[in-house]
SETILO-42102 format. One record per residue (C-alpha): residue number from 1; x, y negated, z negated; residue in three letters. Coordinates in pm, 1 decimal, always signed. Example, Ala and Ser with C-alpha at 12.3 -4.5 7.8 and 13.67 -1.06 7.14 Angstrom:
<seq 1, px +1230.0, py +450.0, pz -780.0, type ala>
<seq 2, px +1367.0, py +106.0, pz -714.0, type ser>
This chain:
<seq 1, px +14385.2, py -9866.1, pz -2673.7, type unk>
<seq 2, px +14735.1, py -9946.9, pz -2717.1, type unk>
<seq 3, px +14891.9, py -9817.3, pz -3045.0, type unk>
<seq 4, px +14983.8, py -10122.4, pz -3195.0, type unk>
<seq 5, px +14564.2, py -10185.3, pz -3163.2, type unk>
<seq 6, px +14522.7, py -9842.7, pz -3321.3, type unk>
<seq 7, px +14711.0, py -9956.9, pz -3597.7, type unk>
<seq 8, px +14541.1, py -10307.3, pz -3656.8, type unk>
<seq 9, px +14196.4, py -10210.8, pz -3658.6, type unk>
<seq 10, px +14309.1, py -9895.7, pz -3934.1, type unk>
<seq 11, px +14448.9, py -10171.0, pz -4082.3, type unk>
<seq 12, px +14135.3, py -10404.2, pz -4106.1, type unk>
<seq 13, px +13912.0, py -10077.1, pz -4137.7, type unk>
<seq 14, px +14104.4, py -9986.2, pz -4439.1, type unk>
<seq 15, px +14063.7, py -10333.9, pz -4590.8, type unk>
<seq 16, px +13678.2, py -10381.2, pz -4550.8, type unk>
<seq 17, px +13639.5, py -9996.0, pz -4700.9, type unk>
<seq 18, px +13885.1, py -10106.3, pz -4976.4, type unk>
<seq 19, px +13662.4, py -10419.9, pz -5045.7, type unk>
<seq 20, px +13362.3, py -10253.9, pz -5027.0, type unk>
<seq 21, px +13439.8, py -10000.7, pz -5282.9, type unk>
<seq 22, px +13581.6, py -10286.8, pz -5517.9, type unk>
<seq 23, px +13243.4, py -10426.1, pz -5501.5, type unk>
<seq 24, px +13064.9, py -10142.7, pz -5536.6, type unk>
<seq 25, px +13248.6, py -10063.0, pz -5812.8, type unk>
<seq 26, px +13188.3, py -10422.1, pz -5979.1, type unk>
<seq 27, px +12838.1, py -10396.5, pz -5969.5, type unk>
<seq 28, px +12652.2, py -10388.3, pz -6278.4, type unk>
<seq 29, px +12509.9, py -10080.6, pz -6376.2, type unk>
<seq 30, px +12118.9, py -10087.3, pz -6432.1, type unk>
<seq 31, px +12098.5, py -10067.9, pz -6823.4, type unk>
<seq 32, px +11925.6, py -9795.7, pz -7011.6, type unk>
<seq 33, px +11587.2, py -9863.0, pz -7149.7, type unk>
<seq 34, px +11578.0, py -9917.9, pz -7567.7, type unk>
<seq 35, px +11586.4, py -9680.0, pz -7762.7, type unk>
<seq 36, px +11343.1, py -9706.8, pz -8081.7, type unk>
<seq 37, px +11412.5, py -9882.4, pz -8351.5, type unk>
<seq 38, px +11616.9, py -9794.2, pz -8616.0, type unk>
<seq 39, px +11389.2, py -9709.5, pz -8920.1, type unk>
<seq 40, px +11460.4, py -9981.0, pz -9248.0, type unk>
<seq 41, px +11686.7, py -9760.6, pz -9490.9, type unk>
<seq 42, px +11684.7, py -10007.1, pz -9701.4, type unk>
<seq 43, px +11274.8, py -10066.7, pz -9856.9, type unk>
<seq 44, px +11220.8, py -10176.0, pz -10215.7, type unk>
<seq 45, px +11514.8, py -10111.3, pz -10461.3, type unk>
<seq 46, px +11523.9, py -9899.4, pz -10784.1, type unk>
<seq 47, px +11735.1, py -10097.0, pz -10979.5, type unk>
<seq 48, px +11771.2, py -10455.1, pz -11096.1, type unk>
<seq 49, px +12167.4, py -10561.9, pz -11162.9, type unk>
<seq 50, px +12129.1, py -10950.9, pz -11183.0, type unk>
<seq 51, px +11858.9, py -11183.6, pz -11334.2, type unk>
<seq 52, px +11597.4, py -11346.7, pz -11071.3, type unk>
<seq 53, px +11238.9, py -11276.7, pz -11001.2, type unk>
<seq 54, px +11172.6, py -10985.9, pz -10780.2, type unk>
<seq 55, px +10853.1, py -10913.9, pz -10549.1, type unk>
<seq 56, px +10728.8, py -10564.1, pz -10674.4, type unk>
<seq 57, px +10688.2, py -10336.8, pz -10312.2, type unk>
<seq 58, px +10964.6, py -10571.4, pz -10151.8, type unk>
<seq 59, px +11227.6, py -10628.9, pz -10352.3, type unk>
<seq 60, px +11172.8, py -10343.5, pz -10627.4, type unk>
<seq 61, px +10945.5, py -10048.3, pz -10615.4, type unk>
<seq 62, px +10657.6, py -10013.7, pz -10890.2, type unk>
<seq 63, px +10758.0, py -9784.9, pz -11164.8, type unk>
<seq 64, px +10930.4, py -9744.8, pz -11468.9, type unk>
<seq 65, px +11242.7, py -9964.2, pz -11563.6, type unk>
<seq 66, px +11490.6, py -9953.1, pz -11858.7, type unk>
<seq 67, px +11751.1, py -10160.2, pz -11996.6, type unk>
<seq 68, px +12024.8, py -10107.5, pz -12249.6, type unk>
<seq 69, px +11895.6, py -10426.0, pz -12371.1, type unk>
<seq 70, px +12103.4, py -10797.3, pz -12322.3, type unk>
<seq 71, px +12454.1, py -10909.0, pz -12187.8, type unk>
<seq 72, px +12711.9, py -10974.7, pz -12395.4, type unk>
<seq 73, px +12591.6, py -11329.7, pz -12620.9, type unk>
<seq 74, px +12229.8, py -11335.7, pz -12468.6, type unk>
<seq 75, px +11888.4, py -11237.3, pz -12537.8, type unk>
<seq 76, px +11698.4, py -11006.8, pz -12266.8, type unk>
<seq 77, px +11415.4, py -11199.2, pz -12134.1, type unk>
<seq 78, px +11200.3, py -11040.9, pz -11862.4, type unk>
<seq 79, px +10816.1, py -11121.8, pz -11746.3, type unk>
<seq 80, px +10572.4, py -10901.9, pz -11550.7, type unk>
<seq 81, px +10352.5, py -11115.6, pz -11334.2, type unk>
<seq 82, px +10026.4, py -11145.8, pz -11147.6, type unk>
<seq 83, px +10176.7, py -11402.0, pz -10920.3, type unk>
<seq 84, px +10579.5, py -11454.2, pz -10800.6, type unk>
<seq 85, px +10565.3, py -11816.1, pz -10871.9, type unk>
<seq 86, px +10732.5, py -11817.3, pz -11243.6, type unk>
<seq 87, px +10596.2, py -12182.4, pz -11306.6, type unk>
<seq 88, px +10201.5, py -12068.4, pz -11213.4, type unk>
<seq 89, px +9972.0, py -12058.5, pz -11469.2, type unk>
<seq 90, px +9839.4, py -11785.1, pz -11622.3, type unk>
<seq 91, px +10041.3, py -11519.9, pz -11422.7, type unk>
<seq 92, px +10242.5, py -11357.8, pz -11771.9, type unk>
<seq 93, px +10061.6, py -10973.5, pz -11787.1, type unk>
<seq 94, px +10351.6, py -10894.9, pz -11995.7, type unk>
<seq 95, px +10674.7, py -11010.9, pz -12156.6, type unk>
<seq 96, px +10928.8, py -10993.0, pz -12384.7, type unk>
<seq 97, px +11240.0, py -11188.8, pz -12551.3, type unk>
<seq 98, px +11474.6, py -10922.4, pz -12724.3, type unk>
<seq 99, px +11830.6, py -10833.6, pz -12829.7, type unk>
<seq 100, px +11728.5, py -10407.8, pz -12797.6, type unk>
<seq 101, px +11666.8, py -10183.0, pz -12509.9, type unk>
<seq 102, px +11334.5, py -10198.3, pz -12322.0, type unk>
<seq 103, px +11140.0, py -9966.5, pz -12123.3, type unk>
<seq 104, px +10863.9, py -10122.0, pz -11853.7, type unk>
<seq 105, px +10656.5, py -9999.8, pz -11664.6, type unk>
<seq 106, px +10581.3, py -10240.5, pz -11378.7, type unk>
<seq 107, px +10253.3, py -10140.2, pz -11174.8, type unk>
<seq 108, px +10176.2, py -10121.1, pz -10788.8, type unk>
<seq 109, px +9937.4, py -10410.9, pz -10857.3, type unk>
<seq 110, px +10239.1, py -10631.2, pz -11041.2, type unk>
<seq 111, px +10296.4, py -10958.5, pz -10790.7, type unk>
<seq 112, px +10651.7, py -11001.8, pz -10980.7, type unk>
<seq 113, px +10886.7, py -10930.7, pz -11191.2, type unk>
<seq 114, px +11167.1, py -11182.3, pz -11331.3, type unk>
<seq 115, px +11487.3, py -11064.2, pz -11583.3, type unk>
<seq 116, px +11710.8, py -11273.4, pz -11713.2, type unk>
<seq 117, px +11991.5, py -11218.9, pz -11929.7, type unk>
<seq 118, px +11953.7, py -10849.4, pz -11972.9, type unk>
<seq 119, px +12197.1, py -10492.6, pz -11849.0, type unk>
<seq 120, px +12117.1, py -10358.7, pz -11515.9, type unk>
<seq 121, px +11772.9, py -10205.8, pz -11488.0, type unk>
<seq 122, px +11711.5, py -9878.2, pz -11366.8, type unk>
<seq 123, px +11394.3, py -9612.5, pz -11232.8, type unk>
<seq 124, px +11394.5, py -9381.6, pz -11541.6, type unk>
<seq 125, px +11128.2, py -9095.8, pz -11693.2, type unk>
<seq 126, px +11116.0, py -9270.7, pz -12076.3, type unk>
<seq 127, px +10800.3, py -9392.6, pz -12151.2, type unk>
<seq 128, px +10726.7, py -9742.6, pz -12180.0, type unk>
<seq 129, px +10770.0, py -9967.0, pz -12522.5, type unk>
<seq 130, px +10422.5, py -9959.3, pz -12629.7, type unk>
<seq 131, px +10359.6, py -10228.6, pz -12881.3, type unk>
<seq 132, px +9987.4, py -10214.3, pz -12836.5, type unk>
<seq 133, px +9767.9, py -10507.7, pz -12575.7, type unk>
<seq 134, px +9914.6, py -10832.7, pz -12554.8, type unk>
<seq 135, px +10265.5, py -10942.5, pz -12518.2, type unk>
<seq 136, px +10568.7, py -10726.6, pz -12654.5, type unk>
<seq 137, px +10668.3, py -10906.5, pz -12989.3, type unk>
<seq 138, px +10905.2, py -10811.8, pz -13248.4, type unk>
<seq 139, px +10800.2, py -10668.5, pz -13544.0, type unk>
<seq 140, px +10871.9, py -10933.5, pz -13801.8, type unk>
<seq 141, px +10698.4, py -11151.2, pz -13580.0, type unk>
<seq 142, px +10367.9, py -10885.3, pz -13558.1, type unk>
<seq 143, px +10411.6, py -10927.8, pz -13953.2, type unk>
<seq 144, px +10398.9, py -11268.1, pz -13974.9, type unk>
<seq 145, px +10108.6, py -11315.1, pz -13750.1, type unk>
<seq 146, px +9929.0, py -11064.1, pz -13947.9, type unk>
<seq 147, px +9973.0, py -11220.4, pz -14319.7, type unk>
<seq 148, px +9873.5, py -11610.6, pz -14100.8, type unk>
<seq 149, px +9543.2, py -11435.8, pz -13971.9, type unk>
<seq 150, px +9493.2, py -11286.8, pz -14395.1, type unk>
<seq 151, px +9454.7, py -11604.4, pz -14531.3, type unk>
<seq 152, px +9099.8, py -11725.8, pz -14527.1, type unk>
<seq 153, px +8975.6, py -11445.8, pz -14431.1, type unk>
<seq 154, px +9097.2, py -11443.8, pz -14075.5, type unk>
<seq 155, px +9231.9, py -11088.5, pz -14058.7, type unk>
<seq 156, px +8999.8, py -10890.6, pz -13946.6, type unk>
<seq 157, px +8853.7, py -10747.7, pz -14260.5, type unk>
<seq 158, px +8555.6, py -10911.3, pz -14487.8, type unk>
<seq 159, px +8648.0, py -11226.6, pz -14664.0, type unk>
<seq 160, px +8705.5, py -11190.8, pz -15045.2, type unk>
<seq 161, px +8406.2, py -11128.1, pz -15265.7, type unk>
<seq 162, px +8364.6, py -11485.4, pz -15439.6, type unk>
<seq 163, px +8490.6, py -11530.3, pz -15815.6, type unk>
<seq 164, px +8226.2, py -11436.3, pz -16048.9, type unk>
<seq 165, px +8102.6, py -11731.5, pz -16261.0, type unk>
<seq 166, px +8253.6, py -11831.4, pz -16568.4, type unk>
<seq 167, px +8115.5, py -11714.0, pz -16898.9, type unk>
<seq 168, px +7853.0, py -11954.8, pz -17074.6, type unk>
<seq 169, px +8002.9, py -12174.4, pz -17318.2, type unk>
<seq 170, px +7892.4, py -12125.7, pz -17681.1, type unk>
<seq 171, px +7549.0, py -12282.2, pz -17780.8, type unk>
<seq 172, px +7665.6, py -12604.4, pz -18023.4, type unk>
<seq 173, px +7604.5, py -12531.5, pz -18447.0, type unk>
<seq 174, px +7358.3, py -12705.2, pz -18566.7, type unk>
């Protein structure tokens, strides 16, 4: 083989090795399998900064919530419920309308809970208001309910012994 040969085919042997190693080299790399999934950080919060209704277990976790009571020019409203739809009926287990703090305790079996115009609510150790079964009232209004269910005998305790009758009148003079 002449030289000049010799040098061509180095030439071309050196360009097909070149291109082959380019696309070698291009080719894709065979991806790694997944890894598992990254665990949800995030789960139900503890607190509650802005008014809405929030799923208890999803949204908020079950426990015990307090307030430093309303915003600035507002009442604190807030509504533990059986069921997340606000407009159902019969879903109010507990609620309140208030201008002081509150403590709450909403329970694992709480659908809901909706605030509205009250401070941030946080997971705290107080006890709950306790203002005995039924909806949390105010006082004055606990008052007035109990001197409506007083008259006629609607308040709980035996109705008023009857007047006695009135003294005989005098027998005429003869």
């Amino acid at each position: 083989m002449s030289s000049k040969t010799s040098i061509v085919a180095a030439a071309a042997l050196a360009v097909v090795s070149w291109g082959a190693s380019a696309a070698i080299a291009a080719a894709d790399p065979t991806p790694a399998p997944p890894g598992p999934a990254a665990p949800n950080a995030a789960g139900p919060k503890t607190s509650i900064d802005s008014d809405g209704v929030f799923i208890v277990g999803k949204d908020i976790a079950p426990g015990t919530y307090a307030t430093a009571g309303p915003t600035d020019g507002h009442r604190c409203y807030w509504r533990r419920m059986n069921d997340p739809d606000p407009h159902a009926k019969n879903n109010v287990i507990d609620s309140a309308l208030t201008a002081k703090p509150q403590v709450v305790l909403i329970d694992p079996t709480d659908k809901a809970f909706k605030t509205s115009g009250c401070q941030p609510w946080h997971v705290t150790d107080a006890a709950p208001d306790s203002t005995g079964p039924g909806p949390n009232i105010s006082p004055q209004a606990r008052a007035a309910m109990a001197i409506l269910g007083g008259l006629g005998g609607l308040g709980g305790g035996p109705a008023p012994a009857p007047a006695p009758p009135a003294p005989a009148a005098p027998a005429p003079a003869p």
